[in-house]
MDAnalysis code that builds the backbone (N, CA, C; Angstrom):
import MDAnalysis as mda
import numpy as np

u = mda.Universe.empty(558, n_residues=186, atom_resindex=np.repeat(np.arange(186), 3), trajectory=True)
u.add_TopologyAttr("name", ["N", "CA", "C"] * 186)
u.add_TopologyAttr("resid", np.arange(1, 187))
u.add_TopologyAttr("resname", ["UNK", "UNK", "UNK", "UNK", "UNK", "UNK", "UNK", "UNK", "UNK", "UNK", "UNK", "UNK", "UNK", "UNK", "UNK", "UNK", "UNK", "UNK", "UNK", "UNK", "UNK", "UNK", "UNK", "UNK", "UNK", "UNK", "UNK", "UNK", "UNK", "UNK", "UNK", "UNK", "UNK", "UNK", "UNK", "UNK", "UNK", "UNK", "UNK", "UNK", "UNK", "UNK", "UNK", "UNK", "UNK", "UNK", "UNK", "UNK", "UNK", "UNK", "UNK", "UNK", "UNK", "UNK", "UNK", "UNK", "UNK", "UNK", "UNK", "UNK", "UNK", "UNK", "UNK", "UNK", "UNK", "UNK", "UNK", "UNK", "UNK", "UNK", "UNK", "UNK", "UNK", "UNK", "UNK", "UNK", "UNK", "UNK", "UNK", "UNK", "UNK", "UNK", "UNK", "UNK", "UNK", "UNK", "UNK", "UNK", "UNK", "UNK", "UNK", "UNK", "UNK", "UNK", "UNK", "UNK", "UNK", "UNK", "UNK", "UNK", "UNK", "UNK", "UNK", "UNK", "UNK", "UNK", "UNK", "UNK", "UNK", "UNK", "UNK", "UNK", "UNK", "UNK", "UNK", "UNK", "UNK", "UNK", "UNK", "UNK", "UNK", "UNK", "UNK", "UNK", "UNK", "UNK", "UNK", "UNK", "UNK", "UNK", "UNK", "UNK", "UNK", "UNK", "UNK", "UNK", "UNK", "UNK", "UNK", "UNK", "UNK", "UNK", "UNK", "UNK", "UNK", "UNK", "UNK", "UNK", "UNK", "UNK", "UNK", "UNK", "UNK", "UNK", "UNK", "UNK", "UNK", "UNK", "UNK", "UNK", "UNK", "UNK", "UNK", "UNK", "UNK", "UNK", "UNK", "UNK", "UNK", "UNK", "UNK", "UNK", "UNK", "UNK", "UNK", "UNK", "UNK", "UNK", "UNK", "UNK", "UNK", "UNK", "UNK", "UNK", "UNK", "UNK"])
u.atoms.positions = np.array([
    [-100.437, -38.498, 36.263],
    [-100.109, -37.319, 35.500],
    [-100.055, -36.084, 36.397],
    [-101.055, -35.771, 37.169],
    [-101.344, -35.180, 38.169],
    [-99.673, -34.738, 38.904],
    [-99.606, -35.892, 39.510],
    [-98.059, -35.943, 40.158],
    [-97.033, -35.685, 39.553],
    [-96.532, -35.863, 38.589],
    [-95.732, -35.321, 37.568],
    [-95.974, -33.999, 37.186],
    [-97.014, -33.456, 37.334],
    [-96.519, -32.021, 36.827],
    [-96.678, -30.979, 38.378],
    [-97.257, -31.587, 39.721],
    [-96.571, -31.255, 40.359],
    [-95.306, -31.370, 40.576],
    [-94.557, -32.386, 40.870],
    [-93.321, -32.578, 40.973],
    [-91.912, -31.723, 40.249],
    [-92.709, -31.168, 38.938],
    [-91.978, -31.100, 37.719],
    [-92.163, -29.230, 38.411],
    [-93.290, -29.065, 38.748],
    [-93.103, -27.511, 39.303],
    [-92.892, -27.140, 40.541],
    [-92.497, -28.266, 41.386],
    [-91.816, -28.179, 42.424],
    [-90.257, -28.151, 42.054],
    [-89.537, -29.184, 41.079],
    [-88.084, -28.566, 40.384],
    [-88.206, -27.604, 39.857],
    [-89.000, -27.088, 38.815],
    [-88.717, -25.795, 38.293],
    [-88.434, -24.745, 39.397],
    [-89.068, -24.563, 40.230],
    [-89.530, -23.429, 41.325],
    [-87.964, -23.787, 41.969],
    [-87.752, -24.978, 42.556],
    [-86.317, -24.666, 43.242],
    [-84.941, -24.549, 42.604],
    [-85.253, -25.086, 41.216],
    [-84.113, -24.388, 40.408],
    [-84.050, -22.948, 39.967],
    [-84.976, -22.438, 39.697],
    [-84.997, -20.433, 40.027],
    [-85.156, -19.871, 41.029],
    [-85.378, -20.462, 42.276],
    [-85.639, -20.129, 43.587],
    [-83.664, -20.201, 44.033],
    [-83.301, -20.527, 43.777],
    [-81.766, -21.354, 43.878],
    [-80.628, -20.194, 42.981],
    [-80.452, -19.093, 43.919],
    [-79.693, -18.269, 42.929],
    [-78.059, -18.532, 43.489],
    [-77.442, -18.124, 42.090],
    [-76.262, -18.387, 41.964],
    [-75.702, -17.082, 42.313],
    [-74.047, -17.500, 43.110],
    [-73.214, -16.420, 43.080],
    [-72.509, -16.141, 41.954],
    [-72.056, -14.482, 41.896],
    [-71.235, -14.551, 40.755],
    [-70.812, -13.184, 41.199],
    [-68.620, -13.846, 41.203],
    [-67.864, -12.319, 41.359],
    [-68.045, -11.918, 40.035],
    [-67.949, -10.483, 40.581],
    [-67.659, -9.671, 39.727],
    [-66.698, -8.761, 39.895],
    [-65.956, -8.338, 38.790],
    [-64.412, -7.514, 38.798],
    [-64.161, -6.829, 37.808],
    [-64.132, -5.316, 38.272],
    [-63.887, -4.694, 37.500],
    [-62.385, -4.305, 37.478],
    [-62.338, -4.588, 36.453],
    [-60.329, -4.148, 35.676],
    [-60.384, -2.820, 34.847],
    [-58.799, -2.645, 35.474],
    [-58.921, -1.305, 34.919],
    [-57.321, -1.316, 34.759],
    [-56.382, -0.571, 33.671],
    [-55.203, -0.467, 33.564],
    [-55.067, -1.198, 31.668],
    [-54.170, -1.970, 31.309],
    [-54.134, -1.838, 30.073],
    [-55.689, -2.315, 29.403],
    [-56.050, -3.672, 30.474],
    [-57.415, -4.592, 30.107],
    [-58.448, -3.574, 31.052],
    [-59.743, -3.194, 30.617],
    [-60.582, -2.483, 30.704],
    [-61.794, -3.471, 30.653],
    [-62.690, -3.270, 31.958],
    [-64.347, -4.141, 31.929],
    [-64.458, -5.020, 32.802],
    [-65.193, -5.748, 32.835],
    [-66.365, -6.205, 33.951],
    [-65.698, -7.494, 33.193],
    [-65.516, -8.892, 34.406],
    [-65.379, -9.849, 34.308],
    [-66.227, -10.364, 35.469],
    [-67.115, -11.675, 34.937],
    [-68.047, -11.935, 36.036],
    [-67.413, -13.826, 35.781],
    [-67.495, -14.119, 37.339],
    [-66.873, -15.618, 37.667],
    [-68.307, -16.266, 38.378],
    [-68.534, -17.273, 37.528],
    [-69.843, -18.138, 38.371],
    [-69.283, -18.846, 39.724],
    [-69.208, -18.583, 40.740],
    [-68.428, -19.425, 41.957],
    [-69.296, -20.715, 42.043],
    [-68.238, -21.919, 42.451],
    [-68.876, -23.093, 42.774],
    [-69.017, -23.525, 43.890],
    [-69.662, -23.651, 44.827],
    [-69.537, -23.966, 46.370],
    [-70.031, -25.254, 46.958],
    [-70.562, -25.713, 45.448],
    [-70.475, -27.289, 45.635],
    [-69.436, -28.010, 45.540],
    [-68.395, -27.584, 44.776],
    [-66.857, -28.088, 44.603],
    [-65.954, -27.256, 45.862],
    [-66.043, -26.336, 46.044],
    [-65.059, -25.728, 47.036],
    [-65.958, -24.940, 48.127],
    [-66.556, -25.371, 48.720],
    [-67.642, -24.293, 49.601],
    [-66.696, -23.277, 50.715],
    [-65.574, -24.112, 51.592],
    [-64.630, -23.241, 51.908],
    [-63.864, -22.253, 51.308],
    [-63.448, -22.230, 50.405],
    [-63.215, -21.435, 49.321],
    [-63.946, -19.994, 48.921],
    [-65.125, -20.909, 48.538],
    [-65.811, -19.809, 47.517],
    [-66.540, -18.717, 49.357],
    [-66.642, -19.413, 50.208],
    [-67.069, -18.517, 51.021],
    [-66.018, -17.499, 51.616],
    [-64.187, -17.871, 51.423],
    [-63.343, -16.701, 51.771],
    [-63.813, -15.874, 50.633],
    [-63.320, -16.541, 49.355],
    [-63.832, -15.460, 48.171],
    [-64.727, -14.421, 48.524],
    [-66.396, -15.215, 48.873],
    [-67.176, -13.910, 49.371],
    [-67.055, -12.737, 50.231],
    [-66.522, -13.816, 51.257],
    [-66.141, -12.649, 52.701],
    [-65.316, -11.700, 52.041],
    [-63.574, -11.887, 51.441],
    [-62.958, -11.245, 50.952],
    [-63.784, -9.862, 50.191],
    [-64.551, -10.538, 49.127],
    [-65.131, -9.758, 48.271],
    [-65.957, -8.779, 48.855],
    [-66.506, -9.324, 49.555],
    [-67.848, -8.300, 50.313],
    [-67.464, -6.948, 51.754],
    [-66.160, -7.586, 51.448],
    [-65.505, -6.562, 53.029],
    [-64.710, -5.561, 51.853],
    [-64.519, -5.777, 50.512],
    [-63.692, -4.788, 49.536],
    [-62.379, -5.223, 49.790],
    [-61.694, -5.932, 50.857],
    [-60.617, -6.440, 50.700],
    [-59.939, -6.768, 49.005],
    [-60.577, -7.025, 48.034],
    [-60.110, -7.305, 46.720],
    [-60.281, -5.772, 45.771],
    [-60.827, -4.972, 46.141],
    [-60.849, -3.425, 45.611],
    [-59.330, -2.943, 45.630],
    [-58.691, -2.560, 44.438],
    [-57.745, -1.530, 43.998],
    [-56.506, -2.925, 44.137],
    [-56.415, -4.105, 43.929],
    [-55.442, -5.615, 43.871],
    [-55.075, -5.451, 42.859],
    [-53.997, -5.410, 42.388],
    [-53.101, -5.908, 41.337],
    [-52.770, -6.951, 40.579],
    [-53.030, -7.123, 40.106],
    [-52.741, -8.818, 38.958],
    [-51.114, -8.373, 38.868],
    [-50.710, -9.034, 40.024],
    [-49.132, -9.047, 40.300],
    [-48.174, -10.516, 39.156],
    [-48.728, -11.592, 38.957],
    [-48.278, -12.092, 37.934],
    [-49.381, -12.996, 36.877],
    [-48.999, -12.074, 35.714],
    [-49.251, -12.806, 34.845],
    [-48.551, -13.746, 33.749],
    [-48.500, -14.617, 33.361],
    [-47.864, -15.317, 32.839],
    [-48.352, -15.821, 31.335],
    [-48.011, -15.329, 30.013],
    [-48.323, -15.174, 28.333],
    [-48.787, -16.595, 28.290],
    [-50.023, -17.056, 28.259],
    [-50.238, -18.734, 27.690],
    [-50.996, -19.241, 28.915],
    [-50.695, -18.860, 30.103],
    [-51.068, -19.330, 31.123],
    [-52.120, -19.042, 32.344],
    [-51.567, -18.073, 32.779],
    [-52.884, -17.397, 34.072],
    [-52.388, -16.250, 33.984],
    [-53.269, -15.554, 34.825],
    [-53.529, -14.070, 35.486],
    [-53.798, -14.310, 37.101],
    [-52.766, -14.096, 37.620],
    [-52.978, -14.157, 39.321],
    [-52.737, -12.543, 40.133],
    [-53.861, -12.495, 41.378],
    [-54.295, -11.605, 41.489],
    [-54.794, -11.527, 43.398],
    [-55.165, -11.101, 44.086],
    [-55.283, -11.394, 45.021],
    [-54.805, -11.159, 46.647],
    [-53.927, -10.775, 45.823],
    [-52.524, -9.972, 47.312],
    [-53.331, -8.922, 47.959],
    [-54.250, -9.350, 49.218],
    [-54.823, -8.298, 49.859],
    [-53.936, -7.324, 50.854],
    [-52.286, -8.126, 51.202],
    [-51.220, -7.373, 51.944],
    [-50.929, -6.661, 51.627],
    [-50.002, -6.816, 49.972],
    [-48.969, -6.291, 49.649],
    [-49.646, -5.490, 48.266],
    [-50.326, -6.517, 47.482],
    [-50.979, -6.224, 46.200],
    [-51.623, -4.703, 45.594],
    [-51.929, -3.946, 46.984],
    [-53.217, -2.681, 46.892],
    [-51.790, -1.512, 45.782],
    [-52.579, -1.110, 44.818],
    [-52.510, -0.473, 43.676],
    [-51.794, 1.212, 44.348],
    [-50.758, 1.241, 43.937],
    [-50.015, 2.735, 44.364],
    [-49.671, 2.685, 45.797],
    [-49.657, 1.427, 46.660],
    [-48.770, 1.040, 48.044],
    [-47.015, 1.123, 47.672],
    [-46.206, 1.462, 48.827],
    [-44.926, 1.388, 48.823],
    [-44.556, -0.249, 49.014],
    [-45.413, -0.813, 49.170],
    [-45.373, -2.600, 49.754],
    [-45.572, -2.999, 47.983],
    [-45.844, -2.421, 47.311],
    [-46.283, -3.534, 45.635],
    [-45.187, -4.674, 45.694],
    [-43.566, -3.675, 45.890],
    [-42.538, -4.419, 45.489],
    [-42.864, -5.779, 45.902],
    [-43.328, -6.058, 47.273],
    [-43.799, -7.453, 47.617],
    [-45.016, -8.197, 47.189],
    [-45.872, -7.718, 46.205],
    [-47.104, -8.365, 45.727],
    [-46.303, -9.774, 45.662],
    [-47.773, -10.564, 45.676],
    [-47.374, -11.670, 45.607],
    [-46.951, -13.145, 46.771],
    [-46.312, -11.916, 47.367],
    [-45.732, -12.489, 49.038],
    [-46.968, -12.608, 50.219],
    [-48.221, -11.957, 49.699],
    [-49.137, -11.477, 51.512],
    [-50.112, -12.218, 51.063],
    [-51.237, -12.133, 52.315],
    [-52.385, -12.690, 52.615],
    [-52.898, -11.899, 53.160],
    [-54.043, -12.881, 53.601],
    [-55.266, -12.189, 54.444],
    [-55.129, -12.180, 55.351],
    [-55.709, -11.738, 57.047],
    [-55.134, -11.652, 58.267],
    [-56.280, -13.097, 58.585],
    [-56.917, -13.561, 57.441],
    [-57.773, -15.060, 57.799],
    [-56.805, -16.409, 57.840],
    [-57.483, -17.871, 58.879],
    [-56.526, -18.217, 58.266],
    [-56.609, -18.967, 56.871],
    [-55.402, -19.805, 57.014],
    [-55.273, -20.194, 55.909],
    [-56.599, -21.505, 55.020],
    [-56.558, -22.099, 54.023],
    [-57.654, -23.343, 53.915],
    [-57.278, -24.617, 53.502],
    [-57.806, -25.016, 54.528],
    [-57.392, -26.685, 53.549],
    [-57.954, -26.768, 52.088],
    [-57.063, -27.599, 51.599],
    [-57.469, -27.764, 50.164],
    [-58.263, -28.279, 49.576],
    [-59.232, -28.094, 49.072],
    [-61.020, -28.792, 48.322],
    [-60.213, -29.322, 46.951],
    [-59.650, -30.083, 46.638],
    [-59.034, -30.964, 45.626],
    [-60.505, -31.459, 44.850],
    [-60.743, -31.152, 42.955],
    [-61.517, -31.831, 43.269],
    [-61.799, -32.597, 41.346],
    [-62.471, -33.335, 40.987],
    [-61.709, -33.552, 39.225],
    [-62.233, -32.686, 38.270],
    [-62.893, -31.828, 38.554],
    [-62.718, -30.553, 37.382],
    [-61.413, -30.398, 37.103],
    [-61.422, -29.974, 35.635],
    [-60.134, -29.871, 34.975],
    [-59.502, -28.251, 34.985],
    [-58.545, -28.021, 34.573],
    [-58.001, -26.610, 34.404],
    [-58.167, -26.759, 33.153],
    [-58.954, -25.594, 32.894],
    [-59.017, -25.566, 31.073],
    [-59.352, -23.822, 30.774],
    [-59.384, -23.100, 30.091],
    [-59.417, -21.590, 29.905],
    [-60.876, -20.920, 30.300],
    [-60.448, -20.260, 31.388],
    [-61.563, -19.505, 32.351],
    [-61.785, -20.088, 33.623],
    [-60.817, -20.913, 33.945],
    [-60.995, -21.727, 35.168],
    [-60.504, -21.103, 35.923],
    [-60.914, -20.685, 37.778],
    [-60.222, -19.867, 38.630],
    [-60.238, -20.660, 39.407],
    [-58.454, -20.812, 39.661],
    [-58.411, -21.705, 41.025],
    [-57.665, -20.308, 42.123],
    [-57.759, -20.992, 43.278],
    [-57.184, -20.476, 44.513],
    [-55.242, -21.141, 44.339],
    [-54.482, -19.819, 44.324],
    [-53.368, -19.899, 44.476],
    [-52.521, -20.304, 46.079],
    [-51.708, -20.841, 46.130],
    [-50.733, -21.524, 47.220],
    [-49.852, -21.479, 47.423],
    [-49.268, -21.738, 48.306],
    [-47.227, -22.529, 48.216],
    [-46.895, -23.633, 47.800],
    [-46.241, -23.875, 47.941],
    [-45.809, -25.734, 47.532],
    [-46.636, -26.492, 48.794],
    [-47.169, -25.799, 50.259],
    [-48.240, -26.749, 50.787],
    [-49.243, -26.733, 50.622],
    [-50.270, -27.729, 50.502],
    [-51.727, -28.287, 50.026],
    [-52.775, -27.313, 50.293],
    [-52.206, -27.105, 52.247],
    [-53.343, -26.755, 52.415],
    [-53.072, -24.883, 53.135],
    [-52.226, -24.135, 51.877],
    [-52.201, -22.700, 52.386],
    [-52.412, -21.534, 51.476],
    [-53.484, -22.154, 50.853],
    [-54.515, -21.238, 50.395],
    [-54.900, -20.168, 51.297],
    [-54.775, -18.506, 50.515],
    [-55.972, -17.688, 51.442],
    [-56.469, -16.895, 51.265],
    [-55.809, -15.997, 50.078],
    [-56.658, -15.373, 49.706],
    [-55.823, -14.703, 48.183],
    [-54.763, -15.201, 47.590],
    [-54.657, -14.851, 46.360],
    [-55.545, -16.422, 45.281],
    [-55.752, -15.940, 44.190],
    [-56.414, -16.640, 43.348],
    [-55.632, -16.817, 41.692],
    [-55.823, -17.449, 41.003],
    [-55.696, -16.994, 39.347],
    [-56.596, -17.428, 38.239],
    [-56.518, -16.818, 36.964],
    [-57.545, -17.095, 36.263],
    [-57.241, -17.961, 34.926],
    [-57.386, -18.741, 34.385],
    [-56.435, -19.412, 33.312],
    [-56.912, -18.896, 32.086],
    [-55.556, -18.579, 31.403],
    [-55.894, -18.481, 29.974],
    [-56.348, -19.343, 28.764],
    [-55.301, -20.647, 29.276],
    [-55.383, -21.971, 28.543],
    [-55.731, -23.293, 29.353],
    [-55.980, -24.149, 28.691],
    [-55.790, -25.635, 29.506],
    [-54.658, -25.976, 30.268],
    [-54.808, -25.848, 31.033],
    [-53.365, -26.353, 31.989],
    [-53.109, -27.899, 33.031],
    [-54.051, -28.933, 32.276],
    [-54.085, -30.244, 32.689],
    [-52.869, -30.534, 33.718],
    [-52.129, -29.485, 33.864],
    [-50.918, -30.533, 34.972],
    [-51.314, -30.071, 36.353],
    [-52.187, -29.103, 36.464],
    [-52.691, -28.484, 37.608],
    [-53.958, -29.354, 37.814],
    [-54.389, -30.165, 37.204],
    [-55.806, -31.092, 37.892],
    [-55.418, -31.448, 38.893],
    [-55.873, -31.614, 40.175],
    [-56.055, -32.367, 41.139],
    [-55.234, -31.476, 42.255],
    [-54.336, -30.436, 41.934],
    [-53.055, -29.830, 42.910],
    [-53.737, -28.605, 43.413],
    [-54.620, -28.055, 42.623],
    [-55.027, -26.880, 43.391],
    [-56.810, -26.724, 43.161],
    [-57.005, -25.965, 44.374],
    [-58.609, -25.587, 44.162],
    [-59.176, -24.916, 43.400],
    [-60.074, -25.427, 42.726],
    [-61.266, -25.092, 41.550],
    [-62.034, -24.654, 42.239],
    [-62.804, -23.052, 41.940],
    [-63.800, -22.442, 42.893],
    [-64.352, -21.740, 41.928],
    [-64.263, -21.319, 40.885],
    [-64.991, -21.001, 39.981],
    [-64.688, -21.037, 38.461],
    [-65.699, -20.308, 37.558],
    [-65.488, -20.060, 36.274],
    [-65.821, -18.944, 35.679],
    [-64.697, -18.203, 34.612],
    [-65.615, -17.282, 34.113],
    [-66.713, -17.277, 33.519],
    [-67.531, -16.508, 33.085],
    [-68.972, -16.566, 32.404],
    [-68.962, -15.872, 31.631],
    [-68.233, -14.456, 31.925],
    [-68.733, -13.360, 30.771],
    [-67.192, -12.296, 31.264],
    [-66.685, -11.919, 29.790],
    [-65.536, -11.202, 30.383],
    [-63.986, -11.699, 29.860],
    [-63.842, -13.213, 29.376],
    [-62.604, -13.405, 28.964],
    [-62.439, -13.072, 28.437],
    [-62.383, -12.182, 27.337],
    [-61.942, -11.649, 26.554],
    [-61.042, -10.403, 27.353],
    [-61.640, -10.201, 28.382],
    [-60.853, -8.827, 29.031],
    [-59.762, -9.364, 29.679],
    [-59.964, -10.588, 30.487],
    [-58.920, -11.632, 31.232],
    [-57.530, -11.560, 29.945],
    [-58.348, -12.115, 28.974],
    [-57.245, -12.525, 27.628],
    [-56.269, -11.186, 27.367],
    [-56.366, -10.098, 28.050],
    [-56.029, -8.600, 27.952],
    [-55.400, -8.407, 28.448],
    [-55.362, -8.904, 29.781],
    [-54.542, -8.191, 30.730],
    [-52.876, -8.352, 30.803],
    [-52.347, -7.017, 30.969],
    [-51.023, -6.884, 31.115],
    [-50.235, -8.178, 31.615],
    [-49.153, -8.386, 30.248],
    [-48.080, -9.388, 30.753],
    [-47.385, -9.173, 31.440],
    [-47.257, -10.179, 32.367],
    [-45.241, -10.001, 33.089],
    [-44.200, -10.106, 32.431],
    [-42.994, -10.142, 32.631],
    [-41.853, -10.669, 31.735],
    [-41.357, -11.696, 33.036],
    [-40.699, -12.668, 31.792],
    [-39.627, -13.132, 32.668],
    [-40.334, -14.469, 32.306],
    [-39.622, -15.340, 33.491],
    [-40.216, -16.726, 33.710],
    [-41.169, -16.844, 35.117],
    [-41.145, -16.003, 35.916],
    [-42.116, -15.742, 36.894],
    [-43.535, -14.775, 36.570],
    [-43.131, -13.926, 35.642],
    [-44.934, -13.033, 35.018],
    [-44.888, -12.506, 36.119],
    [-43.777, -11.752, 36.489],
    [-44.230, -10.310, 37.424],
    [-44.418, -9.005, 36.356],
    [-45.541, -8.536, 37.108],
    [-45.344, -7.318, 35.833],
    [-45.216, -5.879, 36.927],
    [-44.866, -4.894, 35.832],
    [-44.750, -3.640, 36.519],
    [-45.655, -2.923, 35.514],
    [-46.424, -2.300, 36.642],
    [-47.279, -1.086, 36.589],
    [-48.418, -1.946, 36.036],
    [-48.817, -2.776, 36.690],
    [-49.830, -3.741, 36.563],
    [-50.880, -3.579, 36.601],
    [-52.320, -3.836, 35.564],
    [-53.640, -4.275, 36.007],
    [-53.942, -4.157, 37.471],
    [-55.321, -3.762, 37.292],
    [-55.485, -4.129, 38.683],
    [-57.218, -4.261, 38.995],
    [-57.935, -5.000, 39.960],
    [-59.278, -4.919, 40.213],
    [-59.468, -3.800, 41.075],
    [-60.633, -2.822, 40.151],
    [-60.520, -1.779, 40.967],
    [-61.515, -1.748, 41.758],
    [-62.726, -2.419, 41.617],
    [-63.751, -2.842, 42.572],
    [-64.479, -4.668, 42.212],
    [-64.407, -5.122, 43.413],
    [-65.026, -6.505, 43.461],
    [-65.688, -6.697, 44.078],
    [-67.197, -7.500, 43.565],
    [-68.504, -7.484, 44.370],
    [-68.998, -9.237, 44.752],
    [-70.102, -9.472, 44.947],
    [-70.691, -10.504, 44.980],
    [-72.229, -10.042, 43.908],
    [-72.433, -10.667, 43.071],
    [-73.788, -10.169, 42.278],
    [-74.769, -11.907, 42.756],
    [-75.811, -11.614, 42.891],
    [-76.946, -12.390, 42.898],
    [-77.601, -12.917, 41.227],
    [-77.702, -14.483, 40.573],
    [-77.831, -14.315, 39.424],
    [-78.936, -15.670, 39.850],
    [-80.342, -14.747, 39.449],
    [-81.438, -16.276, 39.237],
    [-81.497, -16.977, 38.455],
])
């Protein structure tokens, strides 16, 4: 008995000892508030650590949610081109980070609403630093792109944000994150 309830407060202690990351993003433009993403770095640890770096250097401060798409995602991330009142917006969408690129953490979490994967090209592994956030289930994306986090608190503001038109969800005069952090959550 003895041993068991040591044991049992040796897990407790390293499961609250064991704090979680969580972005946080504040939006500002039609959708207004704090959206916080639990990052996973057991599923994508390459990933979720550009995320941080990104996040923690402000590289993601004043980004544009350059396409959104009605039913589908909110993508966001353009640390080149993306920055909010640049003569470069016209190209959101097109840039990266001056990091390089990541191979791809493929992994069977599903795409389902609040899921943030890391955005790409048509190759696997050129991820770098744009992302998106899903509105709905999007099962045809399992397995094609990286899962690095989830929202927690906040979709409702995600569910807000300015549409694009078209069949691409570019929008004009777009949303945008006006500051993005890393928060500590025990």
């Amino acid at each position: 008995m003895r041993f068991f309830l040591i044991l049992t407060t040796l897990l407790i202690f390293n499961v609250s000892a064991t704090a979680k990351d969580i972005l946080t993003i504040e939006i500002e433009g039609q959708a207004s508030g704090v959206v916080e993403i639990l990052l996973l770095p057991d599923v994508a640890p390459k990933h979720v650590e550009r995320i941080k770096t990104l996040a923690e250097s402000g590289a993601y401060d004043n980004i544009v949610f350059h396409r959104v798409i009605e039913g589908f995602m909110a993508q966001t991330g353009d640390v080149q081109f993306g920055i909010k009142g640049s003569p470069d917006i016209v190209n959101a969408g097109r840039g990266r980070s001056k990091l390089p690129n990541l191979p791809a953490e493929f992994s069977t979490l599903e795409y389902t609403k609040g899921v943030v994967g890391m955005a790409r090209s048509s190759q696997p592994d050129s991820a770098n630093s744009q992302f998106f956030i899903m509105f709905n289930d999007a099962p045809f994306l399992n397995g094609k792109y990286t899962i690095f986090g989830r929202v927690i608190s906040g979709q409702n503001i995600i569910d807000s944000i300015k549409l694009g038109t078209g069949n691409n969800g570019e929008v004009s005069n777009p949303d945008f994150m006006s500051k993005v952090y890393i928060k500590k959550d025990n």
